[in-house]
C-alpha positions, 0 to 999 in steps of 0.5 A, a space after each residue: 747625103 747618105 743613099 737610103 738602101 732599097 729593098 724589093 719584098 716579094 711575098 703573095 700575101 699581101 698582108 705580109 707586104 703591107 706590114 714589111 714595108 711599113 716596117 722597113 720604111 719606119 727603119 729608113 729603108 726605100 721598099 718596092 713590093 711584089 706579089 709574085 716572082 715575075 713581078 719580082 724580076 721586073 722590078 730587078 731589071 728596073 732597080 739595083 736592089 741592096 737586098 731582096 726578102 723573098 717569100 718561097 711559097 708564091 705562084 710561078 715562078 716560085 721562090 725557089 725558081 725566082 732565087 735560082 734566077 736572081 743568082 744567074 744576074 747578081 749577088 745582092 743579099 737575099 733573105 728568104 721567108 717561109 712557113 715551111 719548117 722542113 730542113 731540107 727548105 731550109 738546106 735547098 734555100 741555101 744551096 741555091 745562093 739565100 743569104 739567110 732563111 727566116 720562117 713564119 711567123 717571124 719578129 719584125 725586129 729580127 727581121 729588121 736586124 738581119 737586114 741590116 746585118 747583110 746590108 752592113 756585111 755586103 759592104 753598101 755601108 747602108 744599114 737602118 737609118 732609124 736605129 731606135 726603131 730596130 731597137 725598140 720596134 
């Protein structure tokens, strides 16, 4: 039986959290969620996540800090969220080792296809198990 890929989300809204992970559990993914970065790092010592989606603006550590880390102790995908529009966001994200950069507000199908994008390009061989749902979603 095929491993369902598991995915931390960090983001302080918790509205935010909510609808990702309804949306990524109807696409066959396993979701754990974290309000902020230490929770985030907790559950990164806990789990071998596939792929994280990290919200930038959150409390200490923020998402720069919690990115900066995270490369310290593994490679897993990384995409980051955030309402900022600025490019040097977006240059200072990737420098510190973001796979991609999605931006509030965002399509969950976007979302969604980009995750399974890196899934597939990190080699896991898990990508959405629910491809109708990326599809039509």
């Amino acid at each position: 039986m095929k491993k369902h890929p598991y995915i931390i989300v960090v983001d302080d809204d918790q509205e935010i959290l909510r609808m990702l992970s309804r949306i990524l559990e109807l696409a066959g993914y396993n979701v754990a969620i974290a309000a902020d970065g230490r929770s985030a790092l907790a559950l990164l010592k806990e789990h071998e996540p596939d792929l994280v989606i990290l919200d930038i603006m959150m409390p200490e550590p923020d998402g720069f800090q919690t990115l900066h880390f995270i490369r310290q102790h593994s490679s897993v995908p990384i995409i980051m969220l955030t309402a900022r529009r600025e490019v040097t966001t977006l240059r200072d994200a990737l420098t510190l080792g973001a796979d991609d950069y999605v931006r509030k507000p965002f399509s969950t199908r976007e979302l969604v296809a980009r995750v399974g994008a890196k899934l597939r390009r990190a080699g896991t061989g898990a990508t959405a198990v629910n491809a109708k749902y990326t599809l039509s979603g």
